[in-house]
Each structure stands twice: as structure tokens, then as C-alpha cells.
Legacy VTK file of the C-alpha trace (Angstrom):
# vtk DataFile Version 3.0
C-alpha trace
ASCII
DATASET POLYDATA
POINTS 161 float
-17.954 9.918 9.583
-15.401 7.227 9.356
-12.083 7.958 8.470
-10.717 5.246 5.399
-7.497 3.825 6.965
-4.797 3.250 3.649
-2.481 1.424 3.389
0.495 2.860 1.313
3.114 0.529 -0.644
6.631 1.064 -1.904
5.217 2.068 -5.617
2.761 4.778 -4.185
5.898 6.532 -2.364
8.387 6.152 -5.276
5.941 7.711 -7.613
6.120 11.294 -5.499
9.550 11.742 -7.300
8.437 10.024 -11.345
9.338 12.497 -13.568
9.255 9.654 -15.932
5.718 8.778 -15.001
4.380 12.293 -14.650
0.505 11.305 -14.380
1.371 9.199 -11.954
3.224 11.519 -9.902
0.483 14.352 -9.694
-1.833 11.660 -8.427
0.776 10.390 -5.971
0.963 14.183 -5.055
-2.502 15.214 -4.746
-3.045 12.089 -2.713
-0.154 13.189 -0.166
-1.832 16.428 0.233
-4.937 14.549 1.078
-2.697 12.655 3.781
-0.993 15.451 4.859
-4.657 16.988 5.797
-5.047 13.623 7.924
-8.326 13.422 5.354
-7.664 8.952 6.654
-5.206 7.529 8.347
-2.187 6.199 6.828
-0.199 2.625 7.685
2.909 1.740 6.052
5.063 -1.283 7.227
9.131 -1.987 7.395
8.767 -3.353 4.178
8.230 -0.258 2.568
11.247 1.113 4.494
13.448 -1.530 3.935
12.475 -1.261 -0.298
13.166 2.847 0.033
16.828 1.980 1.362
17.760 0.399 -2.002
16.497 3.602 -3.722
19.373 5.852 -5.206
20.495 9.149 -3.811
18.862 12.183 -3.864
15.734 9.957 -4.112
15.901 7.994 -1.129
16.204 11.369 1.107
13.392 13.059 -1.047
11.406 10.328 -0.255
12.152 10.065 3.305
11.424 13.768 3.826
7.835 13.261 1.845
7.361 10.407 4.368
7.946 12.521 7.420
5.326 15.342 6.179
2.757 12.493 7.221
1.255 11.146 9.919
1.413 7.326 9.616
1.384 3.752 11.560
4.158 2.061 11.280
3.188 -1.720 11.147
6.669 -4.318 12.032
5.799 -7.267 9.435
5.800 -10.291 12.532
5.471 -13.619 12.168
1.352 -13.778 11.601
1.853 -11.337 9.113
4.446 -13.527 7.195
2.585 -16.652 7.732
-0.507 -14.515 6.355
1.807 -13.581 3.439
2.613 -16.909 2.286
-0.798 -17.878 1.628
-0.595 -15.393 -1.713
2.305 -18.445 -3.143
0.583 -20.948 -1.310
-2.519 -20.038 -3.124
-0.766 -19.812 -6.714
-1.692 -15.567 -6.051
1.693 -14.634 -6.490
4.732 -16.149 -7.119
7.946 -16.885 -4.031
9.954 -14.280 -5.905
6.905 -11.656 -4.636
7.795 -11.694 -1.204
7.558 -8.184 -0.147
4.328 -7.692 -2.398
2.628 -10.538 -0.452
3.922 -9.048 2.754
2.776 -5.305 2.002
-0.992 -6.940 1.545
-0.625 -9.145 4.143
0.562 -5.957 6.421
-2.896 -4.168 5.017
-4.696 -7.370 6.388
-3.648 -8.098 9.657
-3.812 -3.959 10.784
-7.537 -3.996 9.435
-6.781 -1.335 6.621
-9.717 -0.741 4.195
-7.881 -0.081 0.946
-4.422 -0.414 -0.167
-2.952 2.350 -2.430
-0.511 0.918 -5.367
0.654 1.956 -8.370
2.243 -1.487 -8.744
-0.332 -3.195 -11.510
1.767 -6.682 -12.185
1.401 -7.822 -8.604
-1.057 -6.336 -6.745
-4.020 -3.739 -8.606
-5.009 -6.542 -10.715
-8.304 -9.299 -11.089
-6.395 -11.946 -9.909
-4.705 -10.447 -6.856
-8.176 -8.836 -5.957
-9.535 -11.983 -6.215
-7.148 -13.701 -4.287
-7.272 -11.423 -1.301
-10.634 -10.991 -0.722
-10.723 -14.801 -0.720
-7.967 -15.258 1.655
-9.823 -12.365 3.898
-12.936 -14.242 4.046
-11.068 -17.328 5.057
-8.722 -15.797 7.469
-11.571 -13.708 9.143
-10.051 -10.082 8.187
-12.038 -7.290 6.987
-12.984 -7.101 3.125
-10.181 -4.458 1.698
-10.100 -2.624 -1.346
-6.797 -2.313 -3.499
-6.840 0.570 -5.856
-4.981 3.461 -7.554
-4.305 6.796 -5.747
-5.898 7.984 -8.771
-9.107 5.860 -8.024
-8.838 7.463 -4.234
-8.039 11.519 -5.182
-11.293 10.833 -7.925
-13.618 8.960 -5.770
-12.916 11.201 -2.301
-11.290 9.760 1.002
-14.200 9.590 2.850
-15.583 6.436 3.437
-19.782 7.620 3.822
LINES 1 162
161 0 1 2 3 4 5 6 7 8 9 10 11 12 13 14 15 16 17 18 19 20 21 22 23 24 25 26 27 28 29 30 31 32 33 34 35 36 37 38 39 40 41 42 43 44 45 46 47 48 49 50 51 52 53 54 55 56 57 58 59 60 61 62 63 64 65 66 67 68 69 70 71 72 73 74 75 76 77 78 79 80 81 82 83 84 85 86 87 88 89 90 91 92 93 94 95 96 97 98 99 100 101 102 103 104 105 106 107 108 109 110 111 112 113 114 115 116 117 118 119 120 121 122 123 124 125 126 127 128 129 130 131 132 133 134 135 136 137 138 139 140 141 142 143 144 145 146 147 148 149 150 151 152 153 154 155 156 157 158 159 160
């Protein structure tokens, strides 16, 4: 049995602490428990750090803590990855001002994740950005990757058999 390997973005993490999203949040929720089980195994990259620093106070630490109740890999966006990551403008995917969307992707990419988990539907779980990154996969010789919903992850099972 083959564990799915996910990547997480910014949006997932924010949404454990949404009381103004609150569908959202018991999704985000029941998919933590699923990664607290180690039911895949979870990457995250600096970006998402670096995003959670300009979160206010107590949510940044709530956050944080979340984070630490999971075992993750930590993936330091380098200079493939960024190089990767400018493809997404390059290829009229998304726009210069999407930086750190293009690099979370990218990140997913280059560490061979099979699915990215985002809750972040202008830039990244939508046609065109599917679209776009499978091409850019194909071309680039990385692994086919889903992007979904946590909800579309809790509802369809972890397990990729």
C-alpha cells in the first residue's frame, strides 16, 4: 500500500483556526487528524512558514502548535524550485504578483508530491491552474500531481490503492 505524499499550502493551515469559514475548518480538521495518524506523508515548504509569520497573534502560535502535532518534510524553496515556479507567469498560469502560489506548486513538483491540498480556489484548485501544471509536469519530467480540496481528500480516503 502506498502512502499519498501531500503537499499542504498556506490556505489549508490557516483554515484550522476559520471560524468564519466553519465548513472549511472541520475539513481542515478532520484532515489533520488524518495527518496526525501519519495516514500519508506530509511536505510543506518555507513558503508556507514565511506566509504564517504575517498571520496575527493568537493565530500565528495556534497555528504553529497545529503544525508541530505533525510529522512533515520541510522542503527549502532553492533555486530549481524558483526557476520551476516561474514557468506558472511565464506560461500566462498565474500572474508575477502570485509568487508564493507558483512557488508552493512548484515546491509540490520538484519533491515528487502526488496531490496538493488548498483551500485557495483563485490561484491554484481551479481548470486553468490544473491545466497548467500537469502541462508543465509533462514537460519538465515530474510526476502527474493532483491539486484538490481537503474536503475532496477526508471524502475520497488517503490511501492511494
Amino acid at each position: 500500500m502506498h502512502k499519498l505524499k501531500i503537499y499542504l499550502d498556506t490556505s489549508v493551515i490557516s483554515h484550522l483556526d476559520a471560524l468564519d469559514a466553519p465548513e472549511k475548518m472541520a475539513d481542515t480538521l478532520k484532515l489533520w487528524k488524518m495527518l496526525e495518524s501519519k495516514a500519508c506523508d506530509t511536505v510543506l515548504s518555507d513558503v508556507v512558514f514565511a506566509e504564517l509569520e504575517d498571520c496575527e497573534e493568537p493565530k500565528k502560535s495556534i497555528l504553529l502548535a497545529s503544525i508541530r502535532k505533525i510529522h512533515y518534510d520541510l522542503i527549502v524553496v532553492d533555486d530549481d524550485t524558483v526557476m520551476l515556479a516561474s514557468k506558472f507567469v511565464d506560461f500566462g498560469i498565474l500572474k508575477e504578483k502570485d509568487t508564493n502560489d507558483c512557488r508552493h506548486i512548484a515546491a509540490a513538483l520538484v519533491s515528487g508530491c502526488d496531490a496538493i491540498a488548498s483551500w485557495n480556489f483563485k490561484h491554484i484548485v481551479n481548470a486553468k491552474t490544473i491545466k497548467g501544471t500537469k502541462a508543465i509536469a509533462v514537460l519538465g519530467g515530474y510526476k502527474d500531481i493532483m491539486i484538490c480540496t481537503p474536503t475532496m481528500l477526508i471524502e475520497g480516503g488517503i490511501d492511494d490503492d
